[in-house]
Structures are given as structure tokens and as C-alpha cells.
N, C-alpha and C positions, 0 to 999 in steps of 0.2 A: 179499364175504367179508372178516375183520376179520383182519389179517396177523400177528399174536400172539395167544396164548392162553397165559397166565400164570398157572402151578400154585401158591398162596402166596399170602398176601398180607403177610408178617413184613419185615422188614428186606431182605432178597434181594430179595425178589417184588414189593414196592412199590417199591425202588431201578431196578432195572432196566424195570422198567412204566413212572416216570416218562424217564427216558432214551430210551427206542425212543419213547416218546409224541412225543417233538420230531419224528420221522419218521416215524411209522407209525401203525396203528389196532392199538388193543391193549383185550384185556381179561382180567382177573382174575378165577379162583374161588377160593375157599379153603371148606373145608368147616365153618369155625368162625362164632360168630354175630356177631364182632366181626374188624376187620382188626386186623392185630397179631405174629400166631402168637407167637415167644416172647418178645413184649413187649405181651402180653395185659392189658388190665385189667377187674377184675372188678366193676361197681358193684353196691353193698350200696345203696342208695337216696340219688336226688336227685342230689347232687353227692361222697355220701360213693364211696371207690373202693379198690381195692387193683393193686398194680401186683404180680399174682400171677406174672408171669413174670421175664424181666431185670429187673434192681433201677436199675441204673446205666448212663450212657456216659463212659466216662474213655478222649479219643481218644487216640491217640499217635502214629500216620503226621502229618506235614504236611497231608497233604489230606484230611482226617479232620479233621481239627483245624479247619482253614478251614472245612470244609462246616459243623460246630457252633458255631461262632463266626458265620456267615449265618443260622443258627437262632435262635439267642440273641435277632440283630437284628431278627427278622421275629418275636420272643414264641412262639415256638415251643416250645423248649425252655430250662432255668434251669437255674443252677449251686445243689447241697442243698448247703448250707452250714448248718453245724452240730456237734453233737458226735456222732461216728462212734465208737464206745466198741472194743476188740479186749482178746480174754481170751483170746485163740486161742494166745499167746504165737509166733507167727510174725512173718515179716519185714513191717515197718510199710507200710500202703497208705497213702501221703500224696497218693499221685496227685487231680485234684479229680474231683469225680462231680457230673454234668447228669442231668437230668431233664426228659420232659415238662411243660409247664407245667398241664394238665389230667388229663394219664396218659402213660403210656411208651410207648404206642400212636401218639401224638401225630405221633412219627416217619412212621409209615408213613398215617396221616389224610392230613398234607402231601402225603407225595407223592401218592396217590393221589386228591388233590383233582381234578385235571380228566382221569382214567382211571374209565373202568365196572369196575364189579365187582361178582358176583354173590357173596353168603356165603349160610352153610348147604348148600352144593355141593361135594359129594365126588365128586372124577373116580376112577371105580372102574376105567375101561381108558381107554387111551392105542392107536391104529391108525395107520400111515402107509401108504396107499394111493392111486395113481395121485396121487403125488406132492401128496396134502392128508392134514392131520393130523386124523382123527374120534375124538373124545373123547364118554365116556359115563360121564353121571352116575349117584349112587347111584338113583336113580329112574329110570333107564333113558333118560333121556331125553338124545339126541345132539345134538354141535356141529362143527362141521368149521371150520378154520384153516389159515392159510397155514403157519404156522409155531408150532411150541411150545417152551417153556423152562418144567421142573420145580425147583423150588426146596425141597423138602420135605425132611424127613433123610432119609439115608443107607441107611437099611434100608429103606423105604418107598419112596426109586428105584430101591433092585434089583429090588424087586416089581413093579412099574409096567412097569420100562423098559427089563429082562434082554434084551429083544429088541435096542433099540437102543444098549446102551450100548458102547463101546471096551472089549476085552480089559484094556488099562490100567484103565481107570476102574471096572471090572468087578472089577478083585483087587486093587482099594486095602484095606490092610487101616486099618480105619475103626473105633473102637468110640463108640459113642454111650451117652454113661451118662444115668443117670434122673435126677430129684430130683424128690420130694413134697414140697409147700407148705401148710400150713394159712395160713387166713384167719381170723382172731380181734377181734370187737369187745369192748371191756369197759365198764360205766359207772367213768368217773372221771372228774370236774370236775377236775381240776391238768392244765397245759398240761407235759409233762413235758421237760425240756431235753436228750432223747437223740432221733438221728436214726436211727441203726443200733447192732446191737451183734453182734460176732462171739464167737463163744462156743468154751472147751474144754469140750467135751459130745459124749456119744457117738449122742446122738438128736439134738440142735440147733446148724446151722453155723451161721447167719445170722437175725436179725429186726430188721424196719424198722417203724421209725414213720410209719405212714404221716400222720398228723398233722402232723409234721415238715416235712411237704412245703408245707405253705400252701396247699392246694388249698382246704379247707375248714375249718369254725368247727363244732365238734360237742363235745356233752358225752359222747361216746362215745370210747375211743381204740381206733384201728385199728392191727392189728399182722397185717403179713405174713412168716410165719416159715418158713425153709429148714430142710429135716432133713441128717443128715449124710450125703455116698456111700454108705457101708456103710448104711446103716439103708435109703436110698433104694431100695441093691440087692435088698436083702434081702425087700423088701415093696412092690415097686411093683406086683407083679399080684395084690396084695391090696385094696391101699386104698380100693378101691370097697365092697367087703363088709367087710372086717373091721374095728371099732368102735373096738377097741385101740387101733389105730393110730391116729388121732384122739387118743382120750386118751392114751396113751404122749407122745404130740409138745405136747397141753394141757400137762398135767402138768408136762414137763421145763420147759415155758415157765413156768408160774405158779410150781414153785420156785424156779427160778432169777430170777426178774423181783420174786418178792413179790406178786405180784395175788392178790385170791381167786379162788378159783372162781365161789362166788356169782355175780358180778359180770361175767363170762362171759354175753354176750346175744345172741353171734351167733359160729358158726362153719360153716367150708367148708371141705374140701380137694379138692386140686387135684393130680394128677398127668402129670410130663413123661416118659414112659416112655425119648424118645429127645432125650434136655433138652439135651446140647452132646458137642462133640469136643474133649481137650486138645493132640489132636497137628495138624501142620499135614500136608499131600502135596505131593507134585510137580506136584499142579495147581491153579492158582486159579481154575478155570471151567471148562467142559466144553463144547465147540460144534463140530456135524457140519454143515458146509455144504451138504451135497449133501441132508441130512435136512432142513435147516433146523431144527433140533432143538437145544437145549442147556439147560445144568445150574449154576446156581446156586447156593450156600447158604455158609455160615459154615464147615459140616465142612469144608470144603476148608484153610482156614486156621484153624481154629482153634475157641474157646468164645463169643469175643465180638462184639458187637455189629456193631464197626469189621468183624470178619472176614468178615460176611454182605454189610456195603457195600463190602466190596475185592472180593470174589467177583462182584458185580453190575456193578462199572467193569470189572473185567477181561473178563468176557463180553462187553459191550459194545466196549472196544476188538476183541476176535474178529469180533465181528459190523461194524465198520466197514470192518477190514481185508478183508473176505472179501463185499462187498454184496449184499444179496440181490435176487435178480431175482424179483419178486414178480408 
């Protein structure tokens, strides 16, 4: 029997999978068709792609820092260096911003290079009984483990795991906000010398070039574009049906940018209904020894990237101090 079962496969789920990997047998589902979760990339064909989730990792702990800096050396991930454009009239992000070298995904590829994992698998119930944990996919179809660690947001493990989680952990007050992303290719032969551009717009925070990136050599240019909180609030359990909203977020993109419409050759969106947390809690990881059971992800600390890998080292110090007897 394989002594972890790892709910995730984003930045948590692949951080802490590779960690217990040095001790233990571990494996990973996540229900998506790509490892990632919210540093998903979407490819439009070949080698063209968009990094329709996190955009950036700008570290700032020490050991965050170091860990990307090991990246860097192994061609992992690169520093976007470029013109980063800001209309938004707020305080200057001068911080630098890395990237996958292929996609933003890239991260968690690594680590889960020598970990199994299954995708397209949605763990619908979560059981601890006679002291093994039995998990049951959307297909019904069951797996039993010595131990589990859920990594997913916040609202999605009170659902799951209201059975076992701590009264604390249980009344964190936690809000998870959304953001809808379109995905936009256009024909234009000019290599254009903008990497990002943050916008005062009441429909559009953010759009990256993803061209910018040097992944790929296309006569097409790729634009991955963030809508603003408000608008995201307002129509995230729309966006699959309603058309509008597509073009409302084209629109404000092509006035503001100058593109035609015409020219417009490929479009997608993308909605994160439970996309980040801006506040941090009094806890950075969640671990029941006696369940063998614990809890990972980013809400704990935070919106970013770093916050989901501080979430995954902390849990694992819990779990070193506390060994489990398997």
C-alpha cells in the first residue's frame, strides 16, 4: 500500500509529493488534464502556449529565493526580462519576475518528475477507516492509502474534509476571490517590445505577451489577459454561457491595445472561481498525526506562488517532527 495520496498537483501538491518522495511512496491525483493547478498552461498548438494561470514568481523569503536561483541553474525556470508597461497608476512593482522556461507549470513537471500521478481524477469522497485512508473517484472507482494530504482551495476542503478537519481550521475566516482570463491570438508579423501591461480599466487588470517569453517564433501574437476583481466577481458563474463576456473583455482589450478585431484568430476563456487569498492565518499547514491526514496550499499564507511552497516545507517539517509509523 503506497503511504501518501496527494490531492493537487499545483505548487503545494507537487512541493510536498517531491519532499516525502525522499522517504516514502507517494502518489498524486488532481482532476485536471495537465499538472499545474494554478500555474496551468494552455497550449493553442505545437509549442505555441499560454500561461492562463499565475503569470510570474518574484521570491522574497531567503529560501524561496535560493530554491529559484537552483532552478535557474538546472534551465528550469528564466528571469522575463523586458518592458513590463503599468497604467494602473499604483505603487511600482520593480521586483524581478521568473518564469518557466517552456510554461509555468514547469515548476511543478520538476518536481513531480520521479512521483506517479494520475490526472483527469477527481477525488469526490475522502473516508478514514480502521486506520487507512479510502478515497473515491468521480468514476467511482476506490484507492486506499496510508496517509493523505489535500491541497485544493479552501472551500473545496471544507467540502471534502468537514469530517476531519480541527474546529480552528474549520472557522478560519478564508475568502477566495475569482478571476476570469481570456486567451487571445491575433495575426501580426511585428515582434512587439511589451512583456506585460497593467491597465486602469474597469474590465482589464492585467495582459502578458506571451511572445515575450521566448518560448516560441510565431506570426501569430499571444495575449493572456486578466479581468479586474469586480468584473471577475460579478460574472464568474457566467462565463461559461454567457458570450458577452468574451467580448466585453475582447473589446476592452482591442481598444485599449489598438488591434483589430479582424485579426483576432483564436480565443478562450478560462475561469478560477477560487483563483487566491489575500490575507495570510495563524496557520501555515494543517497536520493530524493520529489521522495521518494534513493540509496544504497557498490560502494559508497568502495569493502567491512562494505562499503555496512555504505551506508545503511547513507541513513537512510537522510531519518530520511527529514520524509516522507506517
Amino acid at each position: 500500500m503506497i503511504d501518501f495520496c496527494i490531492l493537487g498537483s499545483g505548487i503545494a501538491g507537487s512541493t510536498i509529493a517531491k519532499l516525502l518522495s525522499k522517504k516514502y511512496s507517494v502518489q498524486v491525483f488532481d482532476k485536471a488534464k495537465g499538472v499545474g493547478g494554478r500555474t496551468s498552461n494552455k497550449r493553442l498548438k505545437k509549442n505555441l502556449s499560454f500561461d492562463h494561470g499565475a503569470q510570474y514568481i518574484s521570491p522574497k523569503s531567503k529560501k524561496f529565493k535560493k530554491f529559484i536561483e537552483s532552478l535557474i541553474k538546472k534551465k528550469i525556470i528564466k528571469k522575463w526580462e523586458g518592458n513590463h508597461l503599468d497604467f494602473s497608476f499604483k505603487k511600482k512593482d520593480t521586483a524581478p519576475k521568473y518564469i518557466g522556461m517552456k510554461g509555468n507549470n514547469d515548476l511543478s513537471k520538476y518536481q513531480l518528475k520521479e512521483v506517479k500521478f494520475s490526472l483527469a481524477s477527481q477525488i469526490v469522497k475522502i473516508e478514514f477507516k480502521k486506520n487507512i485512508w479510502e478515497i473515491t473517484l468521480k468514476d467511482d472507482s476506490k484507492y486506499q492509502f496510508k496517509s493523505l494530504i489535500l491541497t485544493c482551495p479552501y472551500i473545496q476542503t471544507k467540502s471534502l474534509a468537514k469530517k476531519y478537519l480541527s474546529k480552528k481550521l474549520f472557522n478560519l475566516k478564508i475568502n477566495m476571490e475569482p478571476n476570469i482570463t481570456l486567451m487571445i491570438a491575433i495575426k501580426n508579423k511585428r515582434k512587439l517590445p511589451i512583456n506585460s501591461i497593467k491597465f486602469n480599466d474597469k474590465i482589464l487588470a492585467w495582459a502578458a505577451n506571451e511572445n515575450s517569453k521566448q518560448r516560441f517564433n510565431s506570426n501569430l501574437n499571444l495575449w493572456t489577459i486578466q479581468s479586474t476583481l469586480s468584473f471577475s466577481k460579478k460574472y464568474i458563474n457566467q462565463y461559461k454561457k454567457n458570450f458577452n463576456i468574451i467580448n466585453n473583455i475582447q473589446s476592452s482589450f482591442l481598444r485599449l491595445t489598438g488591434f483589430e478585431k479582424k485579426n483576432v484568430v483564436y480565443k478562450k476563456i478560462h475561469g478560477w472561481k477560487f483563483s487566491y487569498s489575500d490575507k495570510k492565518t495563524v496557520l501555515k499547514s494543517f497536520w493530524n498525526k493520529n489521522q495521518k491526514f494534513g493540509i496544504c496550499a497557498d490560502w494559508f499564507n497568502g495569493p502567491k506562488i512562494e505562499d503555496a511552497w512555504i505551506s508545503a516545507h511547513d507541513l513537512m517539517k510537522k510531519i518530520k517532527k511527529n514520524p509516522l509509523k507506517l
